[in-house]
DRENGU-641157 format. One record per residue: x, y, z of N, C-alpha, C in turn. Coordinates in nm, 4 decimals, m for minus. Layout:
! residues N
+----------+----------+----------+----------+----------+----------+----------+----------+----------+
|     n_px |     n_py |     n_pz |    ca_px |    ca_py |    ca_pz |     c_px |     c_py |     c_pz |
+----------+----------+----------+----------+----------+----------+----------+----------+----------+
|        X |        Y |        Z |        X |        Y |        Z |        X |        Y |        Z |
...
+----------+----------+----------+----------+----------+----------+----------+----------+----------+
END
This chain:
! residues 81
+----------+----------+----------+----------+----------+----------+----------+----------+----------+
|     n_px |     n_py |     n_pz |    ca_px |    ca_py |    ca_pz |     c_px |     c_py |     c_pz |
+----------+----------+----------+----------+----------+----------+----------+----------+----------+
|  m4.9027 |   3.7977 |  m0.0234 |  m4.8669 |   3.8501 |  m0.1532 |  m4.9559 |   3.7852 |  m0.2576 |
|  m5.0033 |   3.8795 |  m0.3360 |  m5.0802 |   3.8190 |  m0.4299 |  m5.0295 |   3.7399 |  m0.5780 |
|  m5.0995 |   3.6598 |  m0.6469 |  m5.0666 |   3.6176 |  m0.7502 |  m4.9912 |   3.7319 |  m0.8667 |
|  m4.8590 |   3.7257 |  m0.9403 |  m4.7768 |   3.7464 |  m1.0477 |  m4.7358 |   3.8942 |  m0.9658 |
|  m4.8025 |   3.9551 |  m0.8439 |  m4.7820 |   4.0796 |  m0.8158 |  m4.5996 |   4.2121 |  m0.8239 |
|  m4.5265 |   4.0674 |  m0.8973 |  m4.3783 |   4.1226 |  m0.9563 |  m4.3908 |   4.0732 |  m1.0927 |
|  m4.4843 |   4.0399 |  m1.1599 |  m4.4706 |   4.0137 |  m1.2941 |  m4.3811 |   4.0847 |  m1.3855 |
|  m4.4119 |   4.2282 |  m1.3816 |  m4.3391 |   4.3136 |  m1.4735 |  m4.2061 |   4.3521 |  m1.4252 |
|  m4.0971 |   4.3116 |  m1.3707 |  m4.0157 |   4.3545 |  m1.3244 |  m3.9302 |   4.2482 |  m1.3534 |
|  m3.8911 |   4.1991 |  m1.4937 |  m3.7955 |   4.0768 |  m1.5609 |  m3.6898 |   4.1324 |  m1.4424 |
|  m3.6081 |   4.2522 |  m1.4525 |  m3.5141 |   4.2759 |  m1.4168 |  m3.4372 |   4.2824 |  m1.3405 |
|  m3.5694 |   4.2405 |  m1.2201 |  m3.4977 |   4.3012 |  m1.0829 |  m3.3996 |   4.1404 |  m1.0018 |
|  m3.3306 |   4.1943 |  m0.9285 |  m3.2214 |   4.1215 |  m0.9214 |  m3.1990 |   4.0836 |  m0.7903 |
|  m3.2208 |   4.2094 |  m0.6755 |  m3.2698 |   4.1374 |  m0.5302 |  m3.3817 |   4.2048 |  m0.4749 |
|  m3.4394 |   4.1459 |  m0.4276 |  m3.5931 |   4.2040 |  m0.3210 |  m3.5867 |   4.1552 |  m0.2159 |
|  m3.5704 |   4.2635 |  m0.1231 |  m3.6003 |   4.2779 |   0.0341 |  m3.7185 |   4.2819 |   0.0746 |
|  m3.8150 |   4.2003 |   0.1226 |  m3.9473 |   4.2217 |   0.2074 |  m3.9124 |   4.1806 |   0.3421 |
|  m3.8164 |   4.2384 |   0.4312 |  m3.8205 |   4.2314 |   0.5793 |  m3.8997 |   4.2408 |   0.6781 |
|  m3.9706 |   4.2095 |   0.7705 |  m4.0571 |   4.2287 |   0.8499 |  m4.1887 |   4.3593 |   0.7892 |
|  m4.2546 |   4.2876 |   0.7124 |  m4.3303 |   4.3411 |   0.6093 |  m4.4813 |   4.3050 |   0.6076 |
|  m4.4833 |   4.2142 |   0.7853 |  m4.6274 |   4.1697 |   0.7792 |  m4.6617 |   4.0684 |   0.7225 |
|  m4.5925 |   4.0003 |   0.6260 |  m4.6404 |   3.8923 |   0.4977 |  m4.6868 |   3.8182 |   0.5841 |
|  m4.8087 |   3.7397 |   0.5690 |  m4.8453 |   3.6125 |   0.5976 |  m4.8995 |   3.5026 |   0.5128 |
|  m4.9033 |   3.5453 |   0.4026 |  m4.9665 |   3.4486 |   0.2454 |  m4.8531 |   3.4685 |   0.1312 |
|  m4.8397 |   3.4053 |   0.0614 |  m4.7266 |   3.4017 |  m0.0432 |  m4.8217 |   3.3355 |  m0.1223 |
|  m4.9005 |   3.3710 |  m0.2179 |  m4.9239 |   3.3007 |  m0.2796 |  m4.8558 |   3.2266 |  m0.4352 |
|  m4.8809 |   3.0732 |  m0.4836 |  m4.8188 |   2.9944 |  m0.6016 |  m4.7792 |   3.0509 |  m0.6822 |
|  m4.8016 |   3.1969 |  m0.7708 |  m4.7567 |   3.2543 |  m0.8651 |  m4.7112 |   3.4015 |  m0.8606 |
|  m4.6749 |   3.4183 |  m0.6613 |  m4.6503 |   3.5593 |  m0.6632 |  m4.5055 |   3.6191 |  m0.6977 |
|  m4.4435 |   3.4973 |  m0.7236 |  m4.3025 |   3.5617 |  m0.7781 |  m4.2708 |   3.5508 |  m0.9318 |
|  m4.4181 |   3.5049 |  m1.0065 |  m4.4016 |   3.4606 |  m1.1497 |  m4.3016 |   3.6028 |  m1.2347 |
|  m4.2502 |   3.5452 |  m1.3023 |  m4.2019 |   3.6635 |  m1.3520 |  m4.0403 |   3.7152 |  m1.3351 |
|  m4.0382 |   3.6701 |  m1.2253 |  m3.8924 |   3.7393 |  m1.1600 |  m3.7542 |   3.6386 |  m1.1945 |
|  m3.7589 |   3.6544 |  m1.3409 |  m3.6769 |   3.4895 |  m1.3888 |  m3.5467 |   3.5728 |  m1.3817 |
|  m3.4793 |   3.6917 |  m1.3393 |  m3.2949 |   3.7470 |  m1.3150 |  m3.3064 |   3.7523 |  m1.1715 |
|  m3.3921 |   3.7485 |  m1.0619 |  m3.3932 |   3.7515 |  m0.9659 |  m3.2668 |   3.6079 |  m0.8618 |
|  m3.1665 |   3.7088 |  m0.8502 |  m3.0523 |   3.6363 |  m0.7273 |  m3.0660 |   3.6106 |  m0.6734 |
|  m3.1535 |   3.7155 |  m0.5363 |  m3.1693 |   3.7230 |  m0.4193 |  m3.2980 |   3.7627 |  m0.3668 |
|  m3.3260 |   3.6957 |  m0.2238 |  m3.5142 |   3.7074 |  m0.1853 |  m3.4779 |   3.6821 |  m0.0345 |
|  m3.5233 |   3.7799 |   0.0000 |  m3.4714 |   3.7531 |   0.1406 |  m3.6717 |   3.8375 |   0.1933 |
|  m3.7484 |   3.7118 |   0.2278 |  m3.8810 |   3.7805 |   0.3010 |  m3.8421 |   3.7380 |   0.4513 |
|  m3.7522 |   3.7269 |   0.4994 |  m3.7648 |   3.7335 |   0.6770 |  m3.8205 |   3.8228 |   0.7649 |
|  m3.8283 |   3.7551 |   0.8566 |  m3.9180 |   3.8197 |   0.9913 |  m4.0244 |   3.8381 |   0.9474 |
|  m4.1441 |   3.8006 |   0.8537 |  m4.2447 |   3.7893 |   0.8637 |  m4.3727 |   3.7320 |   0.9422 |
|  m4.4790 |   3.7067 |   0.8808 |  m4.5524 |   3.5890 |   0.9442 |  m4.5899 |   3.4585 |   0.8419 |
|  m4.5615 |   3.4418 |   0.7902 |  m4.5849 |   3.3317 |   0.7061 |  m4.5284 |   3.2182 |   0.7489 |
|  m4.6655 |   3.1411 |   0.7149 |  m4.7128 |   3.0497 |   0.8373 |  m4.6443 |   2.8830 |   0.7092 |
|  m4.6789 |   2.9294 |   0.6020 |  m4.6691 |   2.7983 |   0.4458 |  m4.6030 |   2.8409 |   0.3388 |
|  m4.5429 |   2.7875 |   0.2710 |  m4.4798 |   2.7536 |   0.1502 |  m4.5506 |   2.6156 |   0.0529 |
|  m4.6546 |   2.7012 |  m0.0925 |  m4.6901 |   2.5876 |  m0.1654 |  m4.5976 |   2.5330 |  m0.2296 |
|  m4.6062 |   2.4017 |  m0.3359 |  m4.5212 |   2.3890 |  m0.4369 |  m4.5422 |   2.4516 |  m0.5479 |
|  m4.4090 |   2.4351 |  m0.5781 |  m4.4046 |   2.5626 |  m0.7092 |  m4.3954 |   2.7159 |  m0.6896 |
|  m4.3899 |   2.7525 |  m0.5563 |  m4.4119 |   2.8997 |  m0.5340 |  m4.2788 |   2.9984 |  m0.5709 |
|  m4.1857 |   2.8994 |  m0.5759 |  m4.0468 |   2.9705 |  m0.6125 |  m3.9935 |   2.9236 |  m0.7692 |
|  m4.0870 |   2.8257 |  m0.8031 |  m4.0413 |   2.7900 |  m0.9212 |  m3.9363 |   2.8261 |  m1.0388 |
|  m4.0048 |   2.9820 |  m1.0549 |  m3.9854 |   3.0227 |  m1.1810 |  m3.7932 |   3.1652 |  m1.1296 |
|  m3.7744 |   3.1127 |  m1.0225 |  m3.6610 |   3.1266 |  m0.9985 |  m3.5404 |   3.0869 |  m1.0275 |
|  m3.5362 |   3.0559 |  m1.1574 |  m3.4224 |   2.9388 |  m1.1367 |  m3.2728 |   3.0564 |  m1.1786 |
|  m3.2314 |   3.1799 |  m1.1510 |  m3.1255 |   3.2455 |  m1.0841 |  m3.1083 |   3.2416 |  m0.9808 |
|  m3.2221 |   3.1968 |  m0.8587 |  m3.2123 |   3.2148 |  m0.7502 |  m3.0578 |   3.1860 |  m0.6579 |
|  m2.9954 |   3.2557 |  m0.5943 |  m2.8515 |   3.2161 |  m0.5456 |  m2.8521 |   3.2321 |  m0.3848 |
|  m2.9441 |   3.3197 |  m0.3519 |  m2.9895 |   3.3405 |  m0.2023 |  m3.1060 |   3.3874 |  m0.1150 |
|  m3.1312 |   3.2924 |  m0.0557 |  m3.2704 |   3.2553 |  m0.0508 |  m3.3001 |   3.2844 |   0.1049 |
|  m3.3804 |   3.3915 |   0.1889 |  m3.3654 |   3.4311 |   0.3504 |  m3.5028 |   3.4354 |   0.3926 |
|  m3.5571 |   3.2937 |   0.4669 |  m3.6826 |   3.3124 |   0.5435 |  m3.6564 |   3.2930 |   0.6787 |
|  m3.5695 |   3.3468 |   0.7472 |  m3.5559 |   3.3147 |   0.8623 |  m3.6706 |   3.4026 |   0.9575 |
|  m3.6859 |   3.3466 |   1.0618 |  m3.7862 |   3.4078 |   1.1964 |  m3.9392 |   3.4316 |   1.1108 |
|  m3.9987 |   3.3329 |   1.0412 |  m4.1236 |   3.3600 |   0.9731 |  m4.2028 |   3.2552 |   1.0697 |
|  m4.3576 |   3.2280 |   1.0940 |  m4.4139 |   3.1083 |   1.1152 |  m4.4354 |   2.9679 |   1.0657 |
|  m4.3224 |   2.9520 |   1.0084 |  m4.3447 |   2.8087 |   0.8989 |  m4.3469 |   2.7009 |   0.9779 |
|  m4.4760 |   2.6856 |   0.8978 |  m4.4922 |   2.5408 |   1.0166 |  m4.5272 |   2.4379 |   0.9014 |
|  m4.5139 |   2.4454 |   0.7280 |  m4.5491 |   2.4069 |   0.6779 |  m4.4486 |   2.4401 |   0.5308 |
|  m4.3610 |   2.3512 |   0.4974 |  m4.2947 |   2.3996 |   0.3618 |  m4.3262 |   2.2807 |   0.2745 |
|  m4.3777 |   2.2976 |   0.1539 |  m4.4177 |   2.1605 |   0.0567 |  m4.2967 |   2.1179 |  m0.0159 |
|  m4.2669 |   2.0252 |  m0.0065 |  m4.1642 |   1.9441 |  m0.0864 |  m4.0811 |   2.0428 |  m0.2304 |
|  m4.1930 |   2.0805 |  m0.2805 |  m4.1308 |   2.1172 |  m0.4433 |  m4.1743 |   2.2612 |  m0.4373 |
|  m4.0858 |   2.3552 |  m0.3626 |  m4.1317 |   2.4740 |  m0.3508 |  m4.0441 |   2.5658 |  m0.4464 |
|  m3.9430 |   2.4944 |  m0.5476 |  m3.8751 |   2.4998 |  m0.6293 |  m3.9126 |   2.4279 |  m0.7430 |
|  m3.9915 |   2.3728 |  m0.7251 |  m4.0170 |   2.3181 |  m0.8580 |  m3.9147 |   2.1869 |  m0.9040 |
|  m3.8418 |   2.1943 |  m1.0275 |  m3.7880 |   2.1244 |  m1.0543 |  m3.6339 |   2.2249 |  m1.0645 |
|  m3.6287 |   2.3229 |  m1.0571 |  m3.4855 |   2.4457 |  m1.0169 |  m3.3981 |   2.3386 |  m0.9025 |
+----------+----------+----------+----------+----------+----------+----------+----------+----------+
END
């Protein structure tokens, strides 16, 4: 996923990317999504989690990466949320 690529979408509230292929998330691809509840990218391939990549989440209430390749999650992938 590319950088701010939900920028314009203040509103949205849950996003499903289920087995969707993902294998990159990149640091600022959820910028933007500050009413966002729910994020469920499972069954992907994503292999890392940077810090800060969820940051700007701070509604976040449910959070679903299960069955992805993580072999790598950075400490502050929340930021300070």
């Amino acid at each position: 996923m590319n950088e701010k690529c939900f920028q314009n979408l203040k509103n949205l509230i849950h996003l499903k990317m289920i087995k969707c292929g993902i294998e990159n998330v990149d640091v600022n691809a959820f910028s933007g999504l500050t009413s966002l509840k729910s994020l469920n990218i499972s069954k992907n391939l994503i292999t890392h989690l940077y810090d800060d990549t969820f940051s700007e989440l701070e509604d976040l209430e449910i959070f679903d990466i299960r069955n992805n390749n993580l072999y790598t999650i950075e400490a502050g992938i929340f930021g300070n949320v």
